[in-house]
N, C-alpha and C positions, 0 to 999 in steps of 0.2 A: 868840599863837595862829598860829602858823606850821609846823605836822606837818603833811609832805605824806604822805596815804596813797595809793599806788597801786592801781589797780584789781588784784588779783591774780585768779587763776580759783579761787580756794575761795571768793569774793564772788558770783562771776557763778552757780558751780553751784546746780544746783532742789535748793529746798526742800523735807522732805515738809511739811505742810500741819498746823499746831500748832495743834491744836482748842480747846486751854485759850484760843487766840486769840479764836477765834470766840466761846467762849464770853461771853468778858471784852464783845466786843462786845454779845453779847444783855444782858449787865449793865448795860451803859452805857444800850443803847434803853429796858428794862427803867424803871430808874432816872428817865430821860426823862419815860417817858410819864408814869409815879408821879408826877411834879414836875410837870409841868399840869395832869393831869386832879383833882390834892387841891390845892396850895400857889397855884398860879398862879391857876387857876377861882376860889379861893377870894378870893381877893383884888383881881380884877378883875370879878367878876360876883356871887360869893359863893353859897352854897347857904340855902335857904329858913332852917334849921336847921342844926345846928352835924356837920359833918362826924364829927369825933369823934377824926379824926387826919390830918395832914399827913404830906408828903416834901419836903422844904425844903433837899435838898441837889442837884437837879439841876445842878448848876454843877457836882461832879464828875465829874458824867459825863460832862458836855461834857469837863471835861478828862481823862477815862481817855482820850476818845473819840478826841481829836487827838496824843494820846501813840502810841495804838495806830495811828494813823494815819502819824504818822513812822515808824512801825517799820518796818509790814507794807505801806506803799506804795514806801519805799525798798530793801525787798528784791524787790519785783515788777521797780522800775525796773531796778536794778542786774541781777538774774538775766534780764530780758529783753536788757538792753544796746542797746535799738531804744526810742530817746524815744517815735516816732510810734505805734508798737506798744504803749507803757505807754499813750499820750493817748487813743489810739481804745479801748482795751480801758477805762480809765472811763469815756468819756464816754458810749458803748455802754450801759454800766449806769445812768450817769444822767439823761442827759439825756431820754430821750424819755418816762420814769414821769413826770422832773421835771415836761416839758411838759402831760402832761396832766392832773396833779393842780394845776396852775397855771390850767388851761382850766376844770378843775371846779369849783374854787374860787370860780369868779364868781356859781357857782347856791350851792355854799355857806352864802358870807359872808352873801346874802339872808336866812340864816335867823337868828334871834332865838340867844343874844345879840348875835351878828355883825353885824348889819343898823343899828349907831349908827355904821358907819364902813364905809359901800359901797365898794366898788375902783373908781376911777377908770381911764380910758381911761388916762392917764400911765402908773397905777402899773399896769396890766397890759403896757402896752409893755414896761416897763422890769424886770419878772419875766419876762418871754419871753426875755430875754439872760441869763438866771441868776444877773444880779449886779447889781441892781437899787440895793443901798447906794451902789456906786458913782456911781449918779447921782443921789441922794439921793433917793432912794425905799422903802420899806418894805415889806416882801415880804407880799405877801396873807396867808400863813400866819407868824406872826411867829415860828416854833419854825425856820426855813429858814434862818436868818440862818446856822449852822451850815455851811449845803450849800456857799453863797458862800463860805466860809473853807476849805471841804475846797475846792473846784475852782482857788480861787489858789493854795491849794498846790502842786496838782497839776502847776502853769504854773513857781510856782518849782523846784518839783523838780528840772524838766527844764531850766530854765535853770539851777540851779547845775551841772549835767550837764553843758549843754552848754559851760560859761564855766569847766570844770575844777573847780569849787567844792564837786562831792563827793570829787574827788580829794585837795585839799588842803583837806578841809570845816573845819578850823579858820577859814581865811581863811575861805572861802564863808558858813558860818553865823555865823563872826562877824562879819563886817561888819552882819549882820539883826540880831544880839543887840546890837551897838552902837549901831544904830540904834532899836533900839526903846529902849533905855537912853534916851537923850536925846532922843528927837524925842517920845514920847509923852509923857512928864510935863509937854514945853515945850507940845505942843497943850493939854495937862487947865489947865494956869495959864491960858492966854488963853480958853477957849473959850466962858466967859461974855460976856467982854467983845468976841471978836471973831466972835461967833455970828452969822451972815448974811453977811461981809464976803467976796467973791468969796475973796481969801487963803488963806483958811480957809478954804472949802469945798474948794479946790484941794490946799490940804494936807491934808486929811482922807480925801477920794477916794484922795491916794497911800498915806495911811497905811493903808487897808483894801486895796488895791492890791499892797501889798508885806508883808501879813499884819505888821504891824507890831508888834499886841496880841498873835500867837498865835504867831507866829516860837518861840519860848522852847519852846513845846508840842511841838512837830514836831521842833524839832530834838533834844529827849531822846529820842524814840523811835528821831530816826536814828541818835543817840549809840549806844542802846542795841543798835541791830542790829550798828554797829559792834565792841562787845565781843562779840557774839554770833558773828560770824564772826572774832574774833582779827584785826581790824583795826585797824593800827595800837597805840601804846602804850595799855594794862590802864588806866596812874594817869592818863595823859593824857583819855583818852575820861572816866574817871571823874571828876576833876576838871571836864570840859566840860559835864557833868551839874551838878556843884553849880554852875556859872557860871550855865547856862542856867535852873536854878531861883532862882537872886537876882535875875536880871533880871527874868523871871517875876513875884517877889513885889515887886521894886524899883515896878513898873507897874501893879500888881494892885487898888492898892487896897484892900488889905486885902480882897477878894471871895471867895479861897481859904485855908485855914488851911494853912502850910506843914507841919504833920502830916499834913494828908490828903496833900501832893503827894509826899511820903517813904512812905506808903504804899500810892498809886498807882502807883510808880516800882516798890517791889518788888513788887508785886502783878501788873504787867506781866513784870518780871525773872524773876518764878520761872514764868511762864507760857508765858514765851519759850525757857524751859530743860526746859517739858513736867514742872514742879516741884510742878502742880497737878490732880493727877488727879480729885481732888472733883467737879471744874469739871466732866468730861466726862461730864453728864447731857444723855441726850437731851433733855428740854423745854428746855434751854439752848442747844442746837445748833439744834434747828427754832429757835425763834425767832430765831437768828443767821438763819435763811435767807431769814427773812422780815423781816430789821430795817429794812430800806432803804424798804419798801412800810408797814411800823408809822411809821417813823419819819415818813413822807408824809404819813401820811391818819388818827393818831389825836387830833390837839390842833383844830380846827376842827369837824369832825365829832364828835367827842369831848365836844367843847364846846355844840355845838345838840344834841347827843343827851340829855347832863345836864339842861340847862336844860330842853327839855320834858318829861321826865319827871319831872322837880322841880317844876314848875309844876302839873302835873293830880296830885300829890299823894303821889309813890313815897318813902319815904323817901331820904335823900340816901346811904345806904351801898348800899342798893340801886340808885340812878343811878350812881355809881361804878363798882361792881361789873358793869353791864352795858354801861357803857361802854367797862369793861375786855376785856368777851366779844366786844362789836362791835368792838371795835379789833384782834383779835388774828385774828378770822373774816377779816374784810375784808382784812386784812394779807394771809394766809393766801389768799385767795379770786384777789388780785390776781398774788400772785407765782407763782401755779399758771395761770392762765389769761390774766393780761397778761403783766406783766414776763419769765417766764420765756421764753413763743415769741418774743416780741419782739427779746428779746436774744441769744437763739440764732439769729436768722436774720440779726440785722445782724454777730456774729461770724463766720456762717458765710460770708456775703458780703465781708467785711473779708477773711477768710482767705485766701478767693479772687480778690481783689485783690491782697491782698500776694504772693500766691504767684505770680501772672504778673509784676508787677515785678520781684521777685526770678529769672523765669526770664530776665528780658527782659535782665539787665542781662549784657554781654560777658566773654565768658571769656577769664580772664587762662594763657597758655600756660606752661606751664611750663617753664620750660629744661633 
C-alpha cells in the first residue's frame, strides 16, 4: 500500500450538498434511538409486560454512522484545505450541546431507573473533556461512547493531513489498519488476565486514542470519497475497501454480519452518487437537522420517561410511542432555540477571527 495520491483541485472544489447523505444520517439516528428505547430498555430495566417487538440491530447504524463519517468529514477537510477551520467548525457544533446535556445529566441520572448508578464527581470531570474512556471512566449517558470515536477521528483526520497520510493515504490508513489487525486481537487474549495491570490500561487508553476498533470504519468512507472524486486508481481504492472490511471483521468479533457491511457500503455508494432519490423525504431531512440534539438527549431521558409511565400503568407500546414523541419534540425544541443561536454565533465570531488573521498576515509583492 504505497499509491501516493496528490492533492489535485477537483478534490479541494465545494461540493453541492448530497441530501441522500443526510438522509442516510437521519437513518442511522433513526435506528439508534429504535435500538434503546425497545432492545436495550428491555434488557437492562425491562418493561412491566412484554413489548411485543424489538430493534436489535443498532450496531448498524453505529456503523452506517462512522462510514458516513469517513466520507462526508474528509470531503469537508479536504475542500476546506484549513485543518484549524475543519477543527473549530466541529467542535462549534459539538462541544457546547455536548457540555450541556453533560451538566443536565446529573439531574437526570437522579431519576428512576438511572438513580442504581449515580454520577460521581470523577466521572463527571472526566465527561467535561469529552473523552472520558480515555481515562477509564464511563460516559453518564452510555449511547456517547460514539461522540468520543467521532472527535478522535476528527484529531486523526487532521493529523493524517497534516503528516502527508491523506496524500499517500495508503500508507496513512494503513499503518491504522495494520495496527488494529494486530494490536487489538493481542489486547482481547490478554484482557482477562491482565485486567487491572497499569500495562493494560495504558495500552487500552492508546487503543481508543488512535480509533484502533473503528479505524476500518472511517477509512471506507474516506476510500469511498476517494472514488467519488476520481482519486487515485478505480481497483486500487476498490480493493482498500475490501482490505479495510477484513480487518473490520478480522477484529469484530463476529458483532457485524459482513452482509450487512456490503450493504452499508452500497447503500452509502449509491447515495454518494445522488443514486437514491427515495431517500429525499422531507420527515428524513428534518430529522437529519435535528439528529445531533435526538441523538443527545433521547436514551436517558427516554429511559426515565418509559419507566414512569410503565410504572403508574400505560401500556408499554404506549411508553414507547411517547417516548418516541418526547424524543423527537425536545430534539426539535433544542436545535431551534439552543444549538441553532448557539452555533451561529460562535461561527460568526470564528469567522471574524479568522478573517482579521487572514487580513493581518503580509503581503507577498509580486515581481
Amino acid at each position: 500500500m504505497n499509491e501516493a495520491a496528490p492533492t489535485t483541485a477537483h478534490v479541494l472544489r465545494p461540493h453541492r450538498r448530497i441530501v441522500e447523505l443526510d438522509a442516510l444520517r437521519a437513518l442511522a439516528a433513526i435506528s439508534l434511538m429504535l435500538f434503546h428505547l425497545t432492545h436495550v430498555y428491555s434488557v437492562k430495566y425491562g418493561y412491566t409486560t412484554s413489548l411485543g417487538f424489538e430493534w436489535p440491530y443498532g450496531a448498524y447504524g453505529t456503523q452506517m454512522f462512522f462510514i458516513l463519517s469517513g466520507f462526508v468529514n474528509s470531503m469537508s477537510l479536504l475542500r476546506r484545505g484549513r485543518p484549524v477551520d475543519f477543527v473549530a467548525a466541529r467542535l462549534i457544533r459539538i462541544v457546547p450541546m455536548f457540555l450541556i446535556v453533560i451538566v443536565a445529566n446529573v439531574w437526570i441520572t437522579s431519576l428512576a431507573p438511572l438513580n442504581e448508578h449515580p454520577v460521581s464527581a470523577t466521572q463527571l470531570a472526566a465527561n467535561l473533556t469529552l473523552l472520558p474512556m480515555l481515562f477509564g471512566q464511563d460516559f453518564v449517558d452510555p449511547v456517547m461512547w460514539t461522540l468520543q470515536v467521532e472527535m478522535l477521528f476528527y484529531f486523526t483526520l487532521v493529523m493524517l493531513y497534516r503528516i502527508g497520510g491523506l496524500k499517500r493515504y495508503f500508507i496513512g490508513w494503513g499503518s491504522l489498519l495494520m495496527l488494529s489487525y494486530f494490536v487489538c486481537p493481542a489486547l482481547d487474549s490478554v484482557a482477562e488476565q491482565a485486567s487491572g495491570t497499569a500495562w493494560y490500561a495504558i495500552a487500552n487508553s492508546l487503543r481508543h486514542l488512535l480509533l484502533l476498533d473503528h479505524a476500518p470504519l472511517f477509512a471506507m468512507g474516506f476510500l469511498l470519497y476517494m472514488i467519488k472524486t476520481k482519486t487515485g486508481s478505480l481497483w486500487k481504492n476498490a480493493l482498500g475497501i475490501f482490505v479495510t472490511a477484513f480487518v473490520f471483521h478480522s477484529i469484530d468479533h463476529g458483532k457485524h454480519n459482513p452482509v450487512a457491511t456490503v450493504l452499508i457500503l452500497g447503500l452509502v455508494t449509491a447515495c454518494a452518487y445522488a443514486k437514491m432519490p427515495v431517500l429525499r423525504l422531507k420527515p428524513l431531512l428534518f430529522i437529519s437537522t435535528i439528529s445531533y440534539a435526538l441523538y443527545l438527549c433521547h436514551n436517558n431521558l427516554g429511559c426515565a420517561l418509559i419507566h414512569r409511565l410503565d410504572h403508574i400503568g400505560y401500556p408499554p407500546v404506549v411508553c414507547f410511542g411517547l417516548s418516541i414523541v418526547f424524543a423527537v419534540s425536545l430534539a426539535t425544541l433544542i436545535t431551534t432555540r439552543v444549538e441553532g443561536p448557539i452555533t451561529s454565533w460562535l461561527r460568526t465570531r470564528w469567522e471574524r477571527y479568522r478573517s482579521g488573521q487572514l487580513a493581518d498576515r503580509p503581503k507577498v509583492a509580486v515581481q
